[in-house]
N, C-alpha and C positions, 0 to 999 in steps of 0.2 A: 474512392474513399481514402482520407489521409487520418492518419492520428495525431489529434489536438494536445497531446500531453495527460499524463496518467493524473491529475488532479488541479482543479482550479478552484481559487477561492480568493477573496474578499476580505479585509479589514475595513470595520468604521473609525470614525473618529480614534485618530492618531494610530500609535503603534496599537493597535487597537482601533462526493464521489456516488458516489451514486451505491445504492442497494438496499435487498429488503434481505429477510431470510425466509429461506425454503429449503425442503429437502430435494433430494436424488434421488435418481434409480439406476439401477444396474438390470443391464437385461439378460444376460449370457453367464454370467460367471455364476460357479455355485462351489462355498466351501469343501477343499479337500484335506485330506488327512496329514497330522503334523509330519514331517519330512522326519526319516528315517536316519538317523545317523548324526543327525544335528541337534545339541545339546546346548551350547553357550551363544552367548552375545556375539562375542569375534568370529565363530565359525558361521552365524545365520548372517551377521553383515557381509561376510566374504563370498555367502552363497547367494545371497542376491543383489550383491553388487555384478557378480558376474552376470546375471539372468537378464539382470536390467540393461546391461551394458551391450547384452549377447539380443536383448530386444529393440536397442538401439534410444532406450529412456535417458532421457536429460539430466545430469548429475546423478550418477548412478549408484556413488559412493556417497555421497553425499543425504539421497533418498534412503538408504537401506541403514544411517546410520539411525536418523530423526525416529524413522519407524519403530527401531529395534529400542532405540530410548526413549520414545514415547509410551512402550508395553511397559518400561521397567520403571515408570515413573520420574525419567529425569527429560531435560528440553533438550540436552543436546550428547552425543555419544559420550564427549571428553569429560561430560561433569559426572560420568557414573563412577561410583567408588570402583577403583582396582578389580575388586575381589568378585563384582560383578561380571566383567566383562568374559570370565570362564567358568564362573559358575553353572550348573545347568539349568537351566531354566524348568518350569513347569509345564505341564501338556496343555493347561489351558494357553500360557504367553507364548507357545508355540505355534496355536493354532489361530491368535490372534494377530501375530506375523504374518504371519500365512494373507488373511482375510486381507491386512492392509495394506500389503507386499501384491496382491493379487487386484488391487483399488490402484494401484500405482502403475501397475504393468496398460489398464486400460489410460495410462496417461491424465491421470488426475492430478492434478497440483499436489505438492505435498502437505501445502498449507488447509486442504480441505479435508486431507485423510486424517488428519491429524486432529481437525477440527478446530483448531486455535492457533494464531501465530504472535510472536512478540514483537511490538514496537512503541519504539524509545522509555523499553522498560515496562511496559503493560503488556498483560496477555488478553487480546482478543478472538472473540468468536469469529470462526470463521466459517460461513457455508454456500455453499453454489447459490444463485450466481453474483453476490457480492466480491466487490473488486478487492484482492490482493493487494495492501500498500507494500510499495518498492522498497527497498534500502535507502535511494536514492531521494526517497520524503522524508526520513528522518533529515537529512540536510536543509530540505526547505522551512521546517519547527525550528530547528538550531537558530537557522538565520533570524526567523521571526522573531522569537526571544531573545536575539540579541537586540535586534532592534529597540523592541519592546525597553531593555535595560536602559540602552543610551538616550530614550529617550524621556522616558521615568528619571534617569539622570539630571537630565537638562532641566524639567521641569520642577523636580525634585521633593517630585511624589509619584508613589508608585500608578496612579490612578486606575479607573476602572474601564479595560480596552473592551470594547463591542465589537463581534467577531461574527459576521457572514463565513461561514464554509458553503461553496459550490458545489454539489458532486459528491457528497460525504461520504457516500459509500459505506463501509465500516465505523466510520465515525473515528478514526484513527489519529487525523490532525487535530479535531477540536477535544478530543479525551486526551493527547499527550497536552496540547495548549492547557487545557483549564487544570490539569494534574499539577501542572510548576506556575502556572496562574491563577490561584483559585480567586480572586477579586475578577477576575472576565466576566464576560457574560459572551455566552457562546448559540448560533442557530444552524445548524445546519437545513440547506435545502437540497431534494437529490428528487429523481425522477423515477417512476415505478416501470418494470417492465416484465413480460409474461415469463414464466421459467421456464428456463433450458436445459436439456436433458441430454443432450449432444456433447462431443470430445471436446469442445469448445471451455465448458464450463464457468467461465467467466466471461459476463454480458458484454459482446462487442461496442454495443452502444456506448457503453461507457469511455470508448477510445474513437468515438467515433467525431469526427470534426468538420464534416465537409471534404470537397474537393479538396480545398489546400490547408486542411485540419485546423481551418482558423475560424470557423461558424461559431462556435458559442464565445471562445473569448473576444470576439468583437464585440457578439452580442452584450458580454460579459461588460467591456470598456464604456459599449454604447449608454449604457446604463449607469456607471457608478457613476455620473456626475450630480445623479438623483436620490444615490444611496452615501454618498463622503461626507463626512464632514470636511472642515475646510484641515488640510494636510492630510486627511487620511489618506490612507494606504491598500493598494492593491499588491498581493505575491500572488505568483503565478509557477507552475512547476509544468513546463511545453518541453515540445519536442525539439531537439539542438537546431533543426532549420528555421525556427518561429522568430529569433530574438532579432531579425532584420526586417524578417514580414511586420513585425509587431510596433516597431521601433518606425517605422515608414509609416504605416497606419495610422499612430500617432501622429506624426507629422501633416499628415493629410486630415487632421481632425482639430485644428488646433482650437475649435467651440469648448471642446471637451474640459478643456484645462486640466489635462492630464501629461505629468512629466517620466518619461522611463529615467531613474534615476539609475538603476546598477543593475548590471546582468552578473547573476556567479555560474562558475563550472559546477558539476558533478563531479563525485569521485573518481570520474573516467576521465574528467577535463574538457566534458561537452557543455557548454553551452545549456544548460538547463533553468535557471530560475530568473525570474524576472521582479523585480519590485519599482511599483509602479504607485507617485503619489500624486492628488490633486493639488493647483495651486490655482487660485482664483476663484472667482463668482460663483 
């Protein structure tokens, strides 16, 4: 199995993820008593930063901070006022460190202990096994609205773009699009699958693409010649090995009348997004 890329999706006419929601379960853990000796914000992050760290958890400071400012009602450690961060906290926000701190160690995303995460300035719901958006889709929105500008530009009206999302998942791309677009008209389509209660927590299927993680956006290309209007537009956000597979593909299709007009990097400078328009019949 290869991984197809964390989201695919579709534009109609011109510039213009998969999931449901379900709960969890926990089968072994069971709340223990507020930790002894530990009063403020800075001394409960330093203490399970170590723990996490000493369990071998993934951003260990990082987790122990979201937690600790998620109890005291801020999204991230640095926006608590000062006078927070030693104050002592109460026995109930103690014991709900505890509980969340305790969700983290069995390796849960933070974005689900937490129950909501931010992107491109909205806070989303977030719960098992719906897909996590990356940092790295805020970049694929950006690009899209630029496009969207320059090409509202040329035209010189803003018009009303028709937006296919693939994969919705959370619904994270088409709620920031229509949020700075509201003249869109937005559908997401995504596929239902049974819940999982396993360390996994977020549905494999959803990264799932085939042997050479190119199954659905083929399937994806094979089809929009029956969904574009004439210039519309496919973005695409795959995995950094795709944009040659994809790019060849193309070529080997030339019925399609599909042009890969521009690949951009990610923040990392891989190889990440693709924008892909029809031109012809």
């Amino acid at each position: 199995m290869q991984l197809w890329g964390r989201m695919l999706w579709a534009l109609l006419s011109g510039p213009g993820r998969r999931g449901s929601t379900r709960g969890w379960a926990f089968s072994s853990w069971q709340p223990q008593p507020p930790l002894a000796g530990l009063s403020s914000a800075t001394e409960l992050v330093s203490h399970w930063t170590r723990v996490f760290e000493k369990r071998g958890i993934p951003e260990a400071r990082e987790s122990s901070e979201y937690i600790v400012a998620h109890v005291l009602g801020a999204k991230t450690f640095q926006s608590l006022r000062p006078a927070l961060w030693t104050q002592p906290l109460t026995s109930q926000q103690l014991q709900c460190i505890q509980e969340l701190s305790s969700r983290r160690l069995q390796r849960m995303p933070v974005q689900y202990i937490l129950g909501e995460w931010d992107f491109q300035g909205l806070s989303l719901r977030m719960v098992p096994p719906v897909f996590i958006p990356r940092p790295e889709t805020e970049e694929l929105v950006e690009w899209v609205l630029e496009e969207v500008a320059q090409r509202s530009h040329a035209v010189g009206s803003p018009g009303s773009p028709l937006i296919l999302e693939v994969g919705c998942g959370s619904g994270a791309i088409s709620l920031s699009l229509l949020s700075q677009l509201p003249q869109a008209s937005v559908a997401g389509q995504d596929l239902d699958h049974p819940p999982r209660y396993d360390l996994s927590y977020e549905d494999p299927a959803a990264l799932d693409g085939g042997e050479e993680g190119m199954d659905i956006i083929t399937h994806i290309l094979a089809l929009a010649p029956r969904l574009l209007k004439d210039s519309g537009s496919i973005f695409l956000e795959v995995d950094p090995r795709h944009p040659e597979l994809i790019s060849s593909w193309l070529q080997s299709r030339p019925d399609l009348y599909l042009n890969l007009v521009a690949v951009r990097r990610d923040f990392c400078g891989r190889p990440r997004f693709l924008h892909i328009r029809r031109s012809g019949p």
